[in-house]
MDAnalysis code that builds the backbone (N, CA, C; Angstrom):
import MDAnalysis as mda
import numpy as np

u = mda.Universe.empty(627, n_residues=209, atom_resindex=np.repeat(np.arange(209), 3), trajectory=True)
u.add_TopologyAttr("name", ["N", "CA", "C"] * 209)
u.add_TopologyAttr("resid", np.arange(1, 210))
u.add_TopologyAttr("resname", ["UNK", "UNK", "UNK", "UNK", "UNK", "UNK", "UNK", "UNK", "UNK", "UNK", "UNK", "UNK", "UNK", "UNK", "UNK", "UNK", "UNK", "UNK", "UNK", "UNK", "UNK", "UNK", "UNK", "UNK", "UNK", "UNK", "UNK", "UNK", "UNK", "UNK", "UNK", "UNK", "UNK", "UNK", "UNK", "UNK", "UNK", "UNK", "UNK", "UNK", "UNK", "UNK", "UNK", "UNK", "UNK", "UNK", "UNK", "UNK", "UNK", "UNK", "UNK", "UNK", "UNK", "UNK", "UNK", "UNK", "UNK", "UNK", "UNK", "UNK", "UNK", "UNK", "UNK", "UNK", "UNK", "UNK", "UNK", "UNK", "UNK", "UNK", "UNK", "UNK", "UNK", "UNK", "UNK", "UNK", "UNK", "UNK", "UNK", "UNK", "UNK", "UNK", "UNK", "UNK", "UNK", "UNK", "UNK", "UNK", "UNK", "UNK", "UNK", "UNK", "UNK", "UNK", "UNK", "UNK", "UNK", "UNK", "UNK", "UNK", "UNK", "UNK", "UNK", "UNK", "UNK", "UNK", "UNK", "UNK", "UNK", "UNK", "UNK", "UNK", "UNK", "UNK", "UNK", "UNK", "UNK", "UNK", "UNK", "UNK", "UNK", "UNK", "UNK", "UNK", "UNK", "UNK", "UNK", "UNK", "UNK", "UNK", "UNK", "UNK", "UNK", "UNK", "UNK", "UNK", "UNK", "UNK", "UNK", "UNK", "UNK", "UNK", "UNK", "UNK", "UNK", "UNK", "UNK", "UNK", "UNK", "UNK", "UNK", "UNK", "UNK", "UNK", "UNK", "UNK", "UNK", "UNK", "UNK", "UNK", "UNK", "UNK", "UNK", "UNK", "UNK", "UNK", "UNK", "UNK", "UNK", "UNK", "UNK", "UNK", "UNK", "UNK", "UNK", "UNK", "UNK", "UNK", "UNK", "UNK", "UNK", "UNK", "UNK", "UNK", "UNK", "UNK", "UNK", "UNK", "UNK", "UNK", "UNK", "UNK", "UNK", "UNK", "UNK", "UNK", "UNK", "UNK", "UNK", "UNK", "UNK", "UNK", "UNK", "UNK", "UNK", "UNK", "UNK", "UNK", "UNK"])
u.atoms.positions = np.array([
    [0.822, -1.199, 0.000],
    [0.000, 0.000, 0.000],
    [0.862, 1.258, 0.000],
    [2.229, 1.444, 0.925],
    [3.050, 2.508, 0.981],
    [3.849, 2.620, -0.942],
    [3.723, 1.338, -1.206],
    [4.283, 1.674, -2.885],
    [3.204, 1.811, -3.326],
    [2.196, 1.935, -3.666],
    [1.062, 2.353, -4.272],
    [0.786, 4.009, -4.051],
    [1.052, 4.382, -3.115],
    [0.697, 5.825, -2.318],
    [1.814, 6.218, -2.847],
    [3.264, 5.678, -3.157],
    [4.499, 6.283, -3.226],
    [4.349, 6.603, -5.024],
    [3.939, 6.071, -5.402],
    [3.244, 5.613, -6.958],
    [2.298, 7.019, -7.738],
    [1.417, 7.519, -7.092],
    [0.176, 7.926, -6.997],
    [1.024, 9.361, -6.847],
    [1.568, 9.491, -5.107],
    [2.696, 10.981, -5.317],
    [3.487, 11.210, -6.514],
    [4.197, 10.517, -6.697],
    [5.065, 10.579, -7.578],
    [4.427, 10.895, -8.986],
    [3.438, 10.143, -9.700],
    [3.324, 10.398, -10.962],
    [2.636, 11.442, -10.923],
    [1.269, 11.767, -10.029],
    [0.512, 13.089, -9.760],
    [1.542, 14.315, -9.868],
    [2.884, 14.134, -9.206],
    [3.463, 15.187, -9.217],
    [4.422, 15.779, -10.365],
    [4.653, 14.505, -11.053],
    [5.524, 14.846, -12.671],
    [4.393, 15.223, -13.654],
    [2.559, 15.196, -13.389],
    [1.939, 15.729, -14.296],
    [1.882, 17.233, -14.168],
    [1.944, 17.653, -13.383],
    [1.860, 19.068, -12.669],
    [0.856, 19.695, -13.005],
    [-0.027, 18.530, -11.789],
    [-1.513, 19.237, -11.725],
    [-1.660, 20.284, -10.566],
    [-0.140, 20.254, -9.477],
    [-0.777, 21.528, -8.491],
    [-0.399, 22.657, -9.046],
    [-1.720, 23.743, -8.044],
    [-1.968, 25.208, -8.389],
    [-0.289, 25.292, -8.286],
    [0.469, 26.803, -8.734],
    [1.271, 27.292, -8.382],
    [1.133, 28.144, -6.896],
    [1.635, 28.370, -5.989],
    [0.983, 28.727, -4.983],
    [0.314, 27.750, -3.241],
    [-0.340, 26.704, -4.307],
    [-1.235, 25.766, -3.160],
    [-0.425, 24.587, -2.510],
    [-1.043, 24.590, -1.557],
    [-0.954, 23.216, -0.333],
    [-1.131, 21.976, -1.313],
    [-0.216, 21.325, -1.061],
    [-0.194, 19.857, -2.042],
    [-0.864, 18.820, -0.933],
    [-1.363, 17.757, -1.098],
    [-1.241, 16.974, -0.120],
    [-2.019, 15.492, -1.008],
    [-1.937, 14.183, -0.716],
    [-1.867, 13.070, -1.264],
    [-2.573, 12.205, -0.471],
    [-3.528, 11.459, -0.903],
    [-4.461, 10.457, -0.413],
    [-3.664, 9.256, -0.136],
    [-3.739, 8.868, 1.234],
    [-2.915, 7.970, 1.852],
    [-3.585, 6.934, 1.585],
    [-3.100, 5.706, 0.579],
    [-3.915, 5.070, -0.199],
    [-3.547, 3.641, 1.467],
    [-2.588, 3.745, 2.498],
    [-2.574, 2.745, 3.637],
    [-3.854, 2.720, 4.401],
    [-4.213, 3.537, 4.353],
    [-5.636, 3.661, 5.682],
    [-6.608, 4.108, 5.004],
    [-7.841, 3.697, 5.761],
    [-9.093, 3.909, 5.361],
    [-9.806, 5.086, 5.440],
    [-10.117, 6.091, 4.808],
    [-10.640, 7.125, 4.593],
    [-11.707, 7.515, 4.254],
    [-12.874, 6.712, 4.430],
    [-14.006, 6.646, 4.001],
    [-15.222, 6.931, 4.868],
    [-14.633, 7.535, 6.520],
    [-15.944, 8.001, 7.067],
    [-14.920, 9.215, 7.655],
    [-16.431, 9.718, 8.522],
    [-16.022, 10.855, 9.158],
    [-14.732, 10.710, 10.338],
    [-14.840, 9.318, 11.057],
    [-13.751, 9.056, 12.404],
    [-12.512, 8.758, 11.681],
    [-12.622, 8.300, 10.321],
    [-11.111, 8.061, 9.795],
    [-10.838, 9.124, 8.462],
    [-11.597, 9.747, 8.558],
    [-11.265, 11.352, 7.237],
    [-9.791, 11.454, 7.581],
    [-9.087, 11.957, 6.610],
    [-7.520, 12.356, 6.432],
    [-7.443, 13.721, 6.639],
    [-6.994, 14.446, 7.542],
    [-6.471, 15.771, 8.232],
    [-5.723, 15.970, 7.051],
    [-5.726, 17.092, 6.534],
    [-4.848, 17.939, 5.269],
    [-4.883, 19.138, 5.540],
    [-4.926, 19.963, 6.898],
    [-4.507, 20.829, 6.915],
    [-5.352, 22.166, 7.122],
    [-4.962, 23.450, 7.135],
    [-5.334, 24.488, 7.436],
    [-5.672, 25.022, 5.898],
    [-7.060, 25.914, 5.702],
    [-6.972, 26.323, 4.161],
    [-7.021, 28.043, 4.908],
    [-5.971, 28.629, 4.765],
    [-6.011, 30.459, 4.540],
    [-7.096, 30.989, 3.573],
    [-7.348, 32.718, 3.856],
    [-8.019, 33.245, 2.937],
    [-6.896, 33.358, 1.678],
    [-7.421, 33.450, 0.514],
    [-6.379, 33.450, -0.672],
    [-6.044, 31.978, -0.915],
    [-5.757, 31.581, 0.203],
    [-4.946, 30.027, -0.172],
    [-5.737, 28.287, -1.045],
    [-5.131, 27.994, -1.093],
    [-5.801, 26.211, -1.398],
    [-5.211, 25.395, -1.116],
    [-5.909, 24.424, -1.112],
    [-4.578, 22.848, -1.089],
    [-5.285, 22.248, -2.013],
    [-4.508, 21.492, -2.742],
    [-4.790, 20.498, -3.535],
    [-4.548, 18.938, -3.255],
    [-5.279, 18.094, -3.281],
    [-5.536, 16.946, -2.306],
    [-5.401, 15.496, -3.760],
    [-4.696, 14.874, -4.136],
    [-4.731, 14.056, -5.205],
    [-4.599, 12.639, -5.181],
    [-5.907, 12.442, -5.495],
    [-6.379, 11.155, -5.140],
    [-6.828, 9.684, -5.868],
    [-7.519, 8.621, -5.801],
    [-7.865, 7.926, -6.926],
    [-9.020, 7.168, -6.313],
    [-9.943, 6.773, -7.073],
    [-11.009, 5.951, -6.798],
    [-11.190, 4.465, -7.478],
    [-11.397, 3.767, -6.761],
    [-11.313, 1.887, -7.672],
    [-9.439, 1.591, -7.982],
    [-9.728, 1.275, -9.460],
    [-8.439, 1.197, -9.826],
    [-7.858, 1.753, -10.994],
    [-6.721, 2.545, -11.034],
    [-6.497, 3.481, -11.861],
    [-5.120, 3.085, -12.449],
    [-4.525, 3.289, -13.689],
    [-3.114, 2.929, -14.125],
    [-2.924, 4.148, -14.678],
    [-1.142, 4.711, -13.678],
    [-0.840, 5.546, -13.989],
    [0.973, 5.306, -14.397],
    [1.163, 5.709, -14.611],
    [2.558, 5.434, -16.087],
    [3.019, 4.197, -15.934],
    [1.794, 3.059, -15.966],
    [2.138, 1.869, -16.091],
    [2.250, 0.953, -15.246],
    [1.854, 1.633, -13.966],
    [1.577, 0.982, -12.625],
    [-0.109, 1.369, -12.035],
    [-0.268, -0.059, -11.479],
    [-1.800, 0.079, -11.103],
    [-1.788, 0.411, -9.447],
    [-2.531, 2.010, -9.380],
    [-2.526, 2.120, -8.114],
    [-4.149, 2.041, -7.930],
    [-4.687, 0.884, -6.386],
    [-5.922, 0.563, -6.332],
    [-5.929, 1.478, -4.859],
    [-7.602, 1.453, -5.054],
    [-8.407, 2.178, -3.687],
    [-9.802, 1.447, -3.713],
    [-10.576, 1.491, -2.657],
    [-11.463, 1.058, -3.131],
    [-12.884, 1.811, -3.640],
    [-14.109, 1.419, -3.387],
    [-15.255, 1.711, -4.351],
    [-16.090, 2.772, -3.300],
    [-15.053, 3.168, -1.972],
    [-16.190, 4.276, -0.775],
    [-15.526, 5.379, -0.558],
    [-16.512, 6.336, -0.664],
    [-15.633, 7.984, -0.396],
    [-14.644, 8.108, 0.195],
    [-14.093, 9.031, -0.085],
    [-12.800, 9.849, 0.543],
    [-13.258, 10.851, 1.352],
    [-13.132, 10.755, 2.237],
    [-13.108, 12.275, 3.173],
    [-11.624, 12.885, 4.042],
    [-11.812, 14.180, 3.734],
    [-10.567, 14.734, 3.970],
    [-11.243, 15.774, 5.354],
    [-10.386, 15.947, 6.417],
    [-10.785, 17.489, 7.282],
    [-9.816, 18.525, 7.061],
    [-10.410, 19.359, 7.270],
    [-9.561, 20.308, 7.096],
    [-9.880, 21.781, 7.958],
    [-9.112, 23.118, 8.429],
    [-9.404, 23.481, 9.227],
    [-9.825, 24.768, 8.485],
    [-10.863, 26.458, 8.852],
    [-10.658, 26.974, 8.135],
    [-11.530, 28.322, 8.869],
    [-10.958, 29.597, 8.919],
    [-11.611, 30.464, 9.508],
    [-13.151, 30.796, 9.189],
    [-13.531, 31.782, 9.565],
    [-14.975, 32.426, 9.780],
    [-14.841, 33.549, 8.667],
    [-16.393, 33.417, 7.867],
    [-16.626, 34.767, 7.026],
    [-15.651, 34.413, 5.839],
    [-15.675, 33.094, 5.423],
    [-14.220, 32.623, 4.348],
    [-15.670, 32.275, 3.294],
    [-15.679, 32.427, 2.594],
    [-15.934, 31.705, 0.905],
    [-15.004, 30.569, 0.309],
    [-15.586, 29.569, 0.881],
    [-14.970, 28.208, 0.617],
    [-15.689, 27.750, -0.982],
    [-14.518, 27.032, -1.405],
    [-14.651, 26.264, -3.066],
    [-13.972, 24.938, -3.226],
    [-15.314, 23.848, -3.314],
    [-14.794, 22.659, -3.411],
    [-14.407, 22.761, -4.418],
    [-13.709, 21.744, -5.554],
    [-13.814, 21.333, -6.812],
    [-13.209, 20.056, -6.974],
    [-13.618, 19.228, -7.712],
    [-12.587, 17.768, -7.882],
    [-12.574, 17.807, -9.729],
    [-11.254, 17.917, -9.820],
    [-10.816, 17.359, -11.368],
    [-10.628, 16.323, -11.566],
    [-11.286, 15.649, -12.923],
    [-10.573, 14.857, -13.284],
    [-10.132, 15.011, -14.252],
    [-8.760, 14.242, -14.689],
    [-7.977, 14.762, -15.831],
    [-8.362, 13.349, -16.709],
    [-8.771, 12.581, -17.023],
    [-9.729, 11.779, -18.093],
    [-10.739, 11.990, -17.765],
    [-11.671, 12.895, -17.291],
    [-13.219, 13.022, -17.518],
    [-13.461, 12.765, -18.658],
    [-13.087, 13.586, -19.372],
    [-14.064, 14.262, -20.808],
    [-13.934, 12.591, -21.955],
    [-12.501, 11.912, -21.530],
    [-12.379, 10.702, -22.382],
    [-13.306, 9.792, -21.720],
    [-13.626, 9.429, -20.364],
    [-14.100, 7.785, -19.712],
    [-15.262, 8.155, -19.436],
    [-15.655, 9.828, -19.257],
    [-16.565, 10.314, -18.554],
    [-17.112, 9.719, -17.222],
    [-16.009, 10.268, -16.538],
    [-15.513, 10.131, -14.966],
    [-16.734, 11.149, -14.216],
    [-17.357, 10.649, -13.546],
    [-18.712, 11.145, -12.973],
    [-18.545, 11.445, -11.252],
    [-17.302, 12.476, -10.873],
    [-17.205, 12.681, -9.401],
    [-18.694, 13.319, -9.014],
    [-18.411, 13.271, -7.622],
    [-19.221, 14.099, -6.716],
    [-18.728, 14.628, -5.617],
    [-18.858, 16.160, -4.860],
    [-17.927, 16.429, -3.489],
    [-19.090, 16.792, -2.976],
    [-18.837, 16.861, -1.853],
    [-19.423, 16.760, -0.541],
    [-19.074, 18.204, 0.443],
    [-19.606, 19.087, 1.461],
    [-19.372, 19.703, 1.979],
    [-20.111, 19.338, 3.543],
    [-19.195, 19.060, 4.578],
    [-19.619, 18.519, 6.083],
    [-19.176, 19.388, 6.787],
    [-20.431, 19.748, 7.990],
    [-19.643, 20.192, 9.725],
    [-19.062, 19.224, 10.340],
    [-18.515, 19.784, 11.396],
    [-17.643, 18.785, 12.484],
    [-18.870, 17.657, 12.886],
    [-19.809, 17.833, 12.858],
    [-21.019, 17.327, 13.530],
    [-21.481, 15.900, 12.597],
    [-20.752, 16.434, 11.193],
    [-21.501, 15.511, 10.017],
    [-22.724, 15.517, 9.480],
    [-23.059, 17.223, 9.906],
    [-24.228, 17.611, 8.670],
    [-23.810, 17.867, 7.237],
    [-24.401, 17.345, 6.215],
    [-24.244, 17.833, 5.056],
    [-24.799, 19.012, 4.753],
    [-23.493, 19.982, 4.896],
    [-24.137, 21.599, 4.151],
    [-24.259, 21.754, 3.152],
    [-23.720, 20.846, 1.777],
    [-23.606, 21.150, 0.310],
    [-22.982, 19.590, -0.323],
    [-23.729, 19.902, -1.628],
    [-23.458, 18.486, -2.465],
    [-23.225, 19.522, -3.819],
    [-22.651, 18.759, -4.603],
    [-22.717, 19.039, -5.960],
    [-22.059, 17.576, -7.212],
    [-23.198, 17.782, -7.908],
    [-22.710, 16.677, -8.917],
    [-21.709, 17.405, -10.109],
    [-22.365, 18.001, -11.068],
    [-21.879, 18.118, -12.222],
    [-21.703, 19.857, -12.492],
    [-21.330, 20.505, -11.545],
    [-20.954, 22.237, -11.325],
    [-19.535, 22.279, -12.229],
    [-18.957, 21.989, -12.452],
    [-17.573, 22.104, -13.096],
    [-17.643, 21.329, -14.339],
    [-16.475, 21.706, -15.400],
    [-16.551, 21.424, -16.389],
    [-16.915, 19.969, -16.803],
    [-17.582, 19.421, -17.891],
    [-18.143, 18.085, -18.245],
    [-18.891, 17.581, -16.855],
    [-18.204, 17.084, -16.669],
    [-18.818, 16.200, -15.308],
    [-18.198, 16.019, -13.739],
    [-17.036, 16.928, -13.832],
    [-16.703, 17.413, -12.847],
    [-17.648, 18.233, -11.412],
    [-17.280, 18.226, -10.580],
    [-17.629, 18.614, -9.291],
    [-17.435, 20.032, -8.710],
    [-17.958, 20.909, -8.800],
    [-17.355, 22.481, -7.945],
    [-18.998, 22.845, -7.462],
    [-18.828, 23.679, -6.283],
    [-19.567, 23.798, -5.099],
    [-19.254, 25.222, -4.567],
    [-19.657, 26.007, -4.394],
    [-19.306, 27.771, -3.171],
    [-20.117, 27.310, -1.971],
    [-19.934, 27.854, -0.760],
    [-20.498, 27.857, 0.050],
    [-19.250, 28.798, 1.274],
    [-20.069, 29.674, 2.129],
    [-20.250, 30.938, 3.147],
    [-20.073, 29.892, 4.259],
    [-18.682, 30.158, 4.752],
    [-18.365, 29.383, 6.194],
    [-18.367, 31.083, 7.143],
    [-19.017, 30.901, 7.621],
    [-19.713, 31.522, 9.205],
    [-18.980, 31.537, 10.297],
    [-19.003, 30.133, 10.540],
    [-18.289, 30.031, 11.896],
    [-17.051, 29.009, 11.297],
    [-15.832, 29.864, 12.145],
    [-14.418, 28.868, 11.961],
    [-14.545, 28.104, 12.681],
    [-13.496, 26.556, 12.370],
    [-13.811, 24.874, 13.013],
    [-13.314, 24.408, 11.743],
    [-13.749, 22.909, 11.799],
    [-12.915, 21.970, 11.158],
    [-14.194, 21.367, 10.374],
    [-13.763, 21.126, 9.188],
    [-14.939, 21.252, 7.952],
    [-14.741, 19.720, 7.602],
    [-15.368, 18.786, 6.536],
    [-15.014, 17.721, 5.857],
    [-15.537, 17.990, 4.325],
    [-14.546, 17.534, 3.568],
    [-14.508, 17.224, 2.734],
    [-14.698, 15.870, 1.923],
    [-15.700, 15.756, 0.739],
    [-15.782, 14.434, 0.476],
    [-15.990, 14.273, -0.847],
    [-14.866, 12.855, -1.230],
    [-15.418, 12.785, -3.149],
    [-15.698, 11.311, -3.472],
    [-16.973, 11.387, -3.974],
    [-17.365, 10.193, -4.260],
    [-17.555, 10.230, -5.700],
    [-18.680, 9.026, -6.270],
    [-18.555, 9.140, -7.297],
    [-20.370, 8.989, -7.419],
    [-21.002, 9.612, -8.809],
    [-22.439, 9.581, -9.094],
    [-22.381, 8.153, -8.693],
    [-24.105, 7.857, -8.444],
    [-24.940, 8.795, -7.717],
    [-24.627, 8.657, -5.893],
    [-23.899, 9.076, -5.330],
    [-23.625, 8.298, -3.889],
    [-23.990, 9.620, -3.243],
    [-25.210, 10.187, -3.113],
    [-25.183, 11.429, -2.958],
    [-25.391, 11.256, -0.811],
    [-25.578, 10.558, -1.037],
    [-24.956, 10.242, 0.710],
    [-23.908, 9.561, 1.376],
    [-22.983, 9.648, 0.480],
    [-21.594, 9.337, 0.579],
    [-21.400, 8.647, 1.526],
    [-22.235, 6.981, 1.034],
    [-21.863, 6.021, 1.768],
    [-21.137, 4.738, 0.861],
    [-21.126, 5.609, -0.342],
    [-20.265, 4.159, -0.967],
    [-21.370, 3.161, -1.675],
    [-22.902, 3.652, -1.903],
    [-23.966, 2.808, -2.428],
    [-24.555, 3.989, -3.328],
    [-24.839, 3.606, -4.618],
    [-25.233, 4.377, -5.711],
    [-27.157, 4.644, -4.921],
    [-27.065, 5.765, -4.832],
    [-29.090, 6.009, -4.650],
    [-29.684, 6.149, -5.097],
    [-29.660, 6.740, -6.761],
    [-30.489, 6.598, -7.722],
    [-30.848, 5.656, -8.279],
    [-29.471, 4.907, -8.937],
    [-29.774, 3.802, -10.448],
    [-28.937, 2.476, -9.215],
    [-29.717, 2.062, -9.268],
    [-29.037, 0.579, -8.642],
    [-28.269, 0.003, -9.849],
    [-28.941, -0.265, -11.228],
    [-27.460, -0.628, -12.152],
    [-27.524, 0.594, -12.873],
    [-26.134, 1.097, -13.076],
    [-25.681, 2.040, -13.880],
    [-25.410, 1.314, -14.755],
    [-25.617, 0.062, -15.781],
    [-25.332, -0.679, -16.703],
    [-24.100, -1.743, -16.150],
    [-23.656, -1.924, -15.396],
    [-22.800, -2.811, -14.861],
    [-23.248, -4.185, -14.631],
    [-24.332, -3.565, -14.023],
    [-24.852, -4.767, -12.735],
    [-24.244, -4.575, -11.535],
    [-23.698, -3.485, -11.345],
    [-23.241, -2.800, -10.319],
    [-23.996, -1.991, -9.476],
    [-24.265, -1.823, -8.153],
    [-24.911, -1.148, -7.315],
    [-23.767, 0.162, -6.683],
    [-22.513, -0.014, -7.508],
    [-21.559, 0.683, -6.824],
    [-21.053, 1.896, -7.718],
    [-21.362, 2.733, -6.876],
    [-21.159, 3.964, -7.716],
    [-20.032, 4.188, -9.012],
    [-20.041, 5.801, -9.662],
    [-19.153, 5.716, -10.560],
    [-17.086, 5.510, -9.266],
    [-16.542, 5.003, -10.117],
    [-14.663, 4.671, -9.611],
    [-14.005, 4.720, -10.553],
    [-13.387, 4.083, -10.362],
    [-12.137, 3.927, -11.615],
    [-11.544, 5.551, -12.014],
    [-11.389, 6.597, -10.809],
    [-10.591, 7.587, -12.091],
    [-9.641, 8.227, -10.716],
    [-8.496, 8.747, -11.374],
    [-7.808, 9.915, -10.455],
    [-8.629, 11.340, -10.193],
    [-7.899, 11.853, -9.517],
    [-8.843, 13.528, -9.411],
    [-7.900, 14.162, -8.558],
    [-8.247, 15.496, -8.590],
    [-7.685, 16.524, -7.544],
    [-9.076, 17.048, -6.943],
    [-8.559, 17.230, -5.460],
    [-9.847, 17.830, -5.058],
    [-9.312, 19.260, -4.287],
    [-9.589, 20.665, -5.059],
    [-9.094, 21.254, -4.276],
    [-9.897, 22.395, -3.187],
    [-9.350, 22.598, -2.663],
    [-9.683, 23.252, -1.158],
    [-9.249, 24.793, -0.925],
    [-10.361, 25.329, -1.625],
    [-9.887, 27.125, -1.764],
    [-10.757, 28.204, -0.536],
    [-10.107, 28.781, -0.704],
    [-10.851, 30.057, 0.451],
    [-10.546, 31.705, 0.075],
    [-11.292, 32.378, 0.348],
    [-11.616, 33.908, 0.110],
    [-11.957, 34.781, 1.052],
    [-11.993, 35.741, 1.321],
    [-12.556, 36.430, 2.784],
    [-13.683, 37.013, 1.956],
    [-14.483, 36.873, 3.259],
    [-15.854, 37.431, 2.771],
    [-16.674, 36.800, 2.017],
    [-18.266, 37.092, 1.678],
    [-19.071, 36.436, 0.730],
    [-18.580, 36.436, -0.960],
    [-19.020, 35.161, -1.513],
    [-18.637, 35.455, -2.874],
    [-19.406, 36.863, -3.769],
    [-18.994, 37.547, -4.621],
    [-19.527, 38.729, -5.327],
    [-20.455, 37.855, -6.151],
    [-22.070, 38.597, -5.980],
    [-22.788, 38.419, -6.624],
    [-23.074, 38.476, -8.145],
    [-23.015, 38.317, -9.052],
    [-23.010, 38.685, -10.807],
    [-24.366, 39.453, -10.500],
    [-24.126, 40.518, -11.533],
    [-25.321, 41.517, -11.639],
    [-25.905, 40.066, -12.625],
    [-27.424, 40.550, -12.939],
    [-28.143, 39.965, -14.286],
    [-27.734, 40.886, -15.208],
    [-27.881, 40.030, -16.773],
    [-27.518, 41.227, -17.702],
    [-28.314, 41.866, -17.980],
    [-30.338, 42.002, -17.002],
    [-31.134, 43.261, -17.651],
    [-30.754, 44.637, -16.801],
    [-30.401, 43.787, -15.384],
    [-29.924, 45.159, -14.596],
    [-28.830, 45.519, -14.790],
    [-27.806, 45.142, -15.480],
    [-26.744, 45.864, -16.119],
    [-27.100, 46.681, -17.113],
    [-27.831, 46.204, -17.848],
    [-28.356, 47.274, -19.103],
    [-28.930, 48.212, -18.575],
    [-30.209, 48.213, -17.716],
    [-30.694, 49.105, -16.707],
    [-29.857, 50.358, -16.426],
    [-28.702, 49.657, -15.639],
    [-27.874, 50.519, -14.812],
    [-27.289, 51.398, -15.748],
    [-25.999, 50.751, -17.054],
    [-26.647, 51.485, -18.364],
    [-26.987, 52.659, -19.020],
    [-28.571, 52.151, -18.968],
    [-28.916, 53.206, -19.434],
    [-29.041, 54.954, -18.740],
    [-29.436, 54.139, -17.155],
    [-29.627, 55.204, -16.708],
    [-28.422, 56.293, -16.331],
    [-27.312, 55.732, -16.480],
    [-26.065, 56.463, -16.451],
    [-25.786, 57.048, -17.770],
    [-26.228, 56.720, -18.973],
    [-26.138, 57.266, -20.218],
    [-27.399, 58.641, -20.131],
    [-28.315, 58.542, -19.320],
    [-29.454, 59.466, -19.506],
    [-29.204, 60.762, -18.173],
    [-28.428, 60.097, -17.372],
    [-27.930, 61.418, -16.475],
    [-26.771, 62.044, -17.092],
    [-25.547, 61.279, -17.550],
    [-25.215, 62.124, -18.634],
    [-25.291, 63.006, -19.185],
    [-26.309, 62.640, -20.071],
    [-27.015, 63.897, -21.180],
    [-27.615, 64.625, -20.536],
    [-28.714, 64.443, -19.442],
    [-29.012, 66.013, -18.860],
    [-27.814, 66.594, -18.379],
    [-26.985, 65.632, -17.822],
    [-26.073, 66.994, -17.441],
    [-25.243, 67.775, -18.108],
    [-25.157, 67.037, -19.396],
    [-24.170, 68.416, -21.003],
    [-25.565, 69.008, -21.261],
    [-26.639, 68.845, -20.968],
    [-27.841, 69.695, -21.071],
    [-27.616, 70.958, -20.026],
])
């Protein structure tokens, strides 16, 4: 298992999928990581900052070596102040070819689910915002469609064409772990931009009037 994990660092890190900038950190493919009492501690996320967390689900071959995990979420904790604008996201870098179907998860210390997201990020990728309030220690979680209670059992489609009851696996990913101070900025709509607009084009003119 320590050459598999040693496997997984290593090639993750000659693709150079981390941010420039971010917290690296690597799914300890020795221990079990699949509930809240055994989630993997990765650290403190700053405002501005991220970590990037790189991981694999089922079994994956990467430059020619098979590194396995098995078929039940990952959960990561992590620690993170108050009034932060937190951003899940999980990549995968063969989505768009196998159409790799993640899902992340957003948990309190308590193990309420504050936020899910399936398909927010590009193809079929995973991204999520959510307004942390109160600072404490958050969880993080990536499963795969449909496990939207990230227990490792598909809840929608009992066969996804397999004959499998077990969610989507088989892919690598990054899951990263961003933060911001303050609420995220709202996007105007584009009628109240036009609005706004106009009415700045019409005070204008009275006033060369």
């Amino acid at each position: 298992m320590k050459f598999r994990s040693t496997v997984l660092a290593s090639t993750l890190a000659l693709m150079g999928t981390a941010s420039i900038g971010a917290q690296a950190a690597f799914e300890n493919l020795a221990v079990d990581n699949s509930t809240f009492a055994t989630a993997q501690a990765v650290g403190a996320v700053g405002s501005g900052g991220a970590i990037n967390v790189f991981g694999v689900r089922g079994s994956v071959s990467l430059f020619g070596f098979l590194v396995e995990d098995d078929n039940k979420p990952d959960f990561y904790s992590f620690t993170i102040g108050g009034n932060q604008t937190l951003t899940l996201t999980v990549d995968t870098p063969d989505g768009p070819q196998f159409n790799d179907d993640p899902m992340v998860g957003l948990f309190s210390a308590d193990g309420t689910r504050l936020a899910v997201d399936d398909d927010g990020g590009p193809g079929y990728d995973s991204k999520l915002t959510y307004l942390i309030n109160n600072p404490g220690t958050y969880y993080a979680a990536v499963a795969g469609f449909d496990d939207f209670n990230f227990d490792g059992i598909a809840d929608l489609f009992a066969d996804e064409g397999s004959g499998s009851s077990i969610p989507n696996s088989n892919f690598q990913y990054t899951l990263q772990i961003a933060a911001v101070n303050g609420p995220a900025p709202v996007p105007v709509p584009a009628a109240g931009w036009l609005l706004g607009s106009a009415l700045l084009a019409f005070a204008r003119r009275r006033k060369a009037a």
